[in-house]
N, C-alpha and C positions, 0 to 999 in steps of 0.2 A: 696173266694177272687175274688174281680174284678177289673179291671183297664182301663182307659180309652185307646183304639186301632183306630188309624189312619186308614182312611178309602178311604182317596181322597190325594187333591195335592194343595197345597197354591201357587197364583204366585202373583208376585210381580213386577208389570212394571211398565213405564212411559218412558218420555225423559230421557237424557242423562244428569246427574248434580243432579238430584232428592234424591239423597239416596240411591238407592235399594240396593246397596252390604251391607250396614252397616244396615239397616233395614232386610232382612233377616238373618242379622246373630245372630242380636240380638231376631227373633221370633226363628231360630234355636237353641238358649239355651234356651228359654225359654222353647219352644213346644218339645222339643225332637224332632231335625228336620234336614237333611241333604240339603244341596242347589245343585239344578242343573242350572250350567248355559245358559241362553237362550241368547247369545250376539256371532253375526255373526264370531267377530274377539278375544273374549274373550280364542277361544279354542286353539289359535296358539302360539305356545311355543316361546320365545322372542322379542314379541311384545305386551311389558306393558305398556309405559306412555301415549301410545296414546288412548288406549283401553278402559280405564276405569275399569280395570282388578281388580278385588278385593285382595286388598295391600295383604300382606305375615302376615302378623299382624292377618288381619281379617282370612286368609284361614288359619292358626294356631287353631283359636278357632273350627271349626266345620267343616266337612268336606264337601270337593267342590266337584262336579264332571263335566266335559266337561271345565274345565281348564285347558291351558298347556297338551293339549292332542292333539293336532296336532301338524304336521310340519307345517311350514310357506307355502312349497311348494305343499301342500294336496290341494287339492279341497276339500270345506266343503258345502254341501248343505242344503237347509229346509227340504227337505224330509231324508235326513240323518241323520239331527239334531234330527227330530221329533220321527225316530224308536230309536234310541238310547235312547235319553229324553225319551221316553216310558216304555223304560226296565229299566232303569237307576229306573224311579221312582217305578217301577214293587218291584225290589229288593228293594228299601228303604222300602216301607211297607212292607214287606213280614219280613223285621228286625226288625218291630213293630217301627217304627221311620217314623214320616212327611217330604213326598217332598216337596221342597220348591225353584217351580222354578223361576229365579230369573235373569232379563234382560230387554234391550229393542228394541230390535229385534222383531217388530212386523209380521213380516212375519214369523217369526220362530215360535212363540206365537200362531198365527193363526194355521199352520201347526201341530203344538205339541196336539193342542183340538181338531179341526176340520177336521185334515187330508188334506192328500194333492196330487195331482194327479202323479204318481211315473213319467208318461211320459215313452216316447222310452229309448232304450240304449244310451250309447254314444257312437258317430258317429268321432271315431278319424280324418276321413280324410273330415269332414265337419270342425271338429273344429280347425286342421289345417289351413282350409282357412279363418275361421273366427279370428284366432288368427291372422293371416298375414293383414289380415285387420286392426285388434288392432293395429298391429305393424307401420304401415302407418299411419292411421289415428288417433287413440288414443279411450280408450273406450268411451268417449262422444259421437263418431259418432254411436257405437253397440248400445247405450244408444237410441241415437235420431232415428236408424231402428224398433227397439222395439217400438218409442213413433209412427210411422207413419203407423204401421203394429197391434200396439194392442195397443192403449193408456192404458189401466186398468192394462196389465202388466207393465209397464213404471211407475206407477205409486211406483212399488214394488223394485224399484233399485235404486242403488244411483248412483252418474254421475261418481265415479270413479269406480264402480263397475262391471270390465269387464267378471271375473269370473262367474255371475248372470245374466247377458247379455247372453254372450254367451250361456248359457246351456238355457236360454230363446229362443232363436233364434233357436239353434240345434231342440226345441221341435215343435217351430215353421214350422219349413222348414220341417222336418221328418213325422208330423203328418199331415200337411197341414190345422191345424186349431191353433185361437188363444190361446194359453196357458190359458188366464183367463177364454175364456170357457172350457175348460177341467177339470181347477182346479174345478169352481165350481160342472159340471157334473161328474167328476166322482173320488170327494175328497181324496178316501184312507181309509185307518186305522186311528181310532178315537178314544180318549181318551173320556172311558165310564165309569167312575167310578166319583164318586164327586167333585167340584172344587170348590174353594172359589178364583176369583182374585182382588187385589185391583190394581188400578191404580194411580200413586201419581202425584201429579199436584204442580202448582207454576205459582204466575202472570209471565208475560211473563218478566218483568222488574226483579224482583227476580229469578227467570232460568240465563238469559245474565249473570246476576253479578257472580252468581256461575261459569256461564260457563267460565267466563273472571279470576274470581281466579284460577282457574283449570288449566287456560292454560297456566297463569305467574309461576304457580307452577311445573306445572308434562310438558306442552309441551316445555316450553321455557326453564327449568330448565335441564331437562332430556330429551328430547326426541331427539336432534340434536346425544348426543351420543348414543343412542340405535342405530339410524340408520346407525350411522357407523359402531359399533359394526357388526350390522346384513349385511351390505355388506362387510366387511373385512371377514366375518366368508362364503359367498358366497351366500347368499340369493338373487336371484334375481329380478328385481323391477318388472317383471315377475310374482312374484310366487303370488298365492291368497292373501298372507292375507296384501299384501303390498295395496291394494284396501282401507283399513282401511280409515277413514281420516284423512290428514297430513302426512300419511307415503310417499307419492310420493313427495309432494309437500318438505317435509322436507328433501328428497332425492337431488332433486335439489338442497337446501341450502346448504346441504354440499359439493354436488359434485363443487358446484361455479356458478351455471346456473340460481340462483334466490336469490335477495337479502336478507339480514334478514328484513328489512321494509316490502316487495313482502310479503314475506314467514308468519309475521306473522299476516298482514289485511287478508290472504289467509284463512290460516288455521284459524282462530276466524270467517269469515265469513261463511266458508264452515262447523264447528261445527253447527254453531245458526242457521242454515237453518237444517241444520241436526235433529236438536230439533223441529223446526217448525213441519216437515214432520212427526216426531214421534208421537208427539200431536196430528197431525190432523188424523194419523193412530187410533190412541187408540180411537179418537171421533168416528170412523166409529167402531170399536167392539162393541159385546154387552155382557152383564152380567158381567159389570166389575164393581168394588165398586168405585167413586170415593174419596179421601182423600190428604187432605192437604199437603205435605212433611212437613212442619214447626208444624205442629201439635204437641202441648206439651208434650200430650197424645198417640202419634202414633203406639207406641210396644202395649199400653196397648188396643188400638180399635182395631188393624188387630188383637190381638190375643183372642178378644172377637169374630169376623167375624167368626174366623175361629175354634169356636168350633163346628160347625153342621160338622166338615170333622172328631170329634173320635163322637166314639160306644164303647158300653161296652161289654166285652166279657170275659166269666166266666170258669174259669180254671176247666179243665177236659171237657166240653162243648162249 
């Protein structure tokens, strides 16, 4: 008897609006395949509409893992991401079942194949001061230290991303060199076993559209009461994974500090730039396949790609 045995890890990226939770879930039944997810804010326990979090529907059919697995109030890092998504996929083969990691968190991506520089500890009473600074001036300003101090890391943050700043900064000031040279010099632990990625694309006029249903449906529909929800419940606009985007900003809307017009040219413009920066990320990777999202055919090409990742392996031997 022989059967065909997983051997590597399918990932599946792009912008934000592309597909990927519904395209990996459907290589997941097909392939005999478990999803991990690679999405910065995907992992923080009730913080759905704004995320992009793969519905309750889709994580019904196949199972998820690095969703709903933090607090909102954790710190969650790429090099955390990366050891965990490492084991996470460890264990999926080792059950004879395909990883299938699945996001678009391109720094996380990078960090999960290529490794990533672990850096110093943390410096509680640097990050104190750095967080007092947050508190003054707003992450934008952490954001713009990083862009005048190491542009290549700036590049790897988003503007309300204070939690990623600062552990930037921290690595900064502690080591006395810039983070992106380190990262490259002295990467880490690296995913050594086979990989097939595909990257999903869309003109940029078909992405918008997507992204503008999206956000009449799940931000504007839902997400005003998530956010009360999660400050009545004590989350504070503090904790990481409020950094998301739209969560501060829809924070304002509710608390009365920003109008619903404000609130939503805000958040539609701070998503499609979001997307911009994702695309232009994926363009700088290499060894990625790329593919259409709207492809008629798309379950049945990624799942032709991705048979060089089984081997056949013959019982008793």
């Amino acid at each position: 008897m022989s059967a065909p045995c997983p051997n590597g890890v399918l990932a599946i990226v792009g912008a934000t609006a592309t597909g990927k939770s519904e395209l990996a879930v459907a290589l997941a039944e097909r392939l005999g395949g478990e999803i991990v997810s690679a999405d910065a804010f995907a992992v923080y326990r009730g913080f759905d509409a704004g995320t992009a979090k793969p519905v309750a529907s889709l994580r019904a059919r196949v199972p998820h893992h690095l969703v709903d697995a933090r607090d909102p109030r954790e710190p969650w890092s790429a090099g955390e991401f990366a050891a965990e998504a490492r084991s996470l996929c460890e264990e999926i083969l080792g059950r004879g079942r395909l990883p299938i990691l699945a996001g678009g968190t391109g720094f996380y991506v990078r960090a999960f194949f290529g490794g990533l520089f672990e850096g110093p500890r943390r410096d509680d009473e640097l990050r104190r001061a750095l967080e007092a600074v947050r508190a003054r001036r707003g992450a934008g300003f952490l954001v713009r230290m990083i862009a005048l101090l190491d542009r290549e890391s700036a590049n790897r943050v988003g503007a309300a991303d204070a939690a990623r700043a600062i552990r930037l900064l921290e690595i900064l000031f502690l080591s006395g060199e810039r983070p992106s040279r380190l990262f490259r010099e002295r990467p880490g632990a690296m995913w050594k076993k086979p990989s097939v990625k595909v990257l999903l694309t869309l003109p940029r006029e078909m992405l918008y559209g997507r992204i503008a249903r999206r956000f009449q449906s799940e931000f504007v529909n839902e997400l005003p009461a998530e956010v009360r929800r999660l400050l009545a419940a004590g989350v504070p606009l503090a904790a990481p994974a409020f950094a998301a985007i739209g969560y501060r900003d829809t924070a304002a809307l509710v608390l009365g500090a920003l109008s619903e017009a404000e609130w939503k040219e805000r958040v539609l413009r701070d998503t499609r730039r979001y997307a911009k920066r994702q695309e232009a990320w994926f363009r700088r990777e290499s060894d990625l396949v790329p593919v259409r999202a709207d492809r008629p055919d798309l379950v049945d090409f990624v799942a032709r790609e991705a048979r060089c990742l089984f081997s056949v392996t013959h019982e008793g031997g």
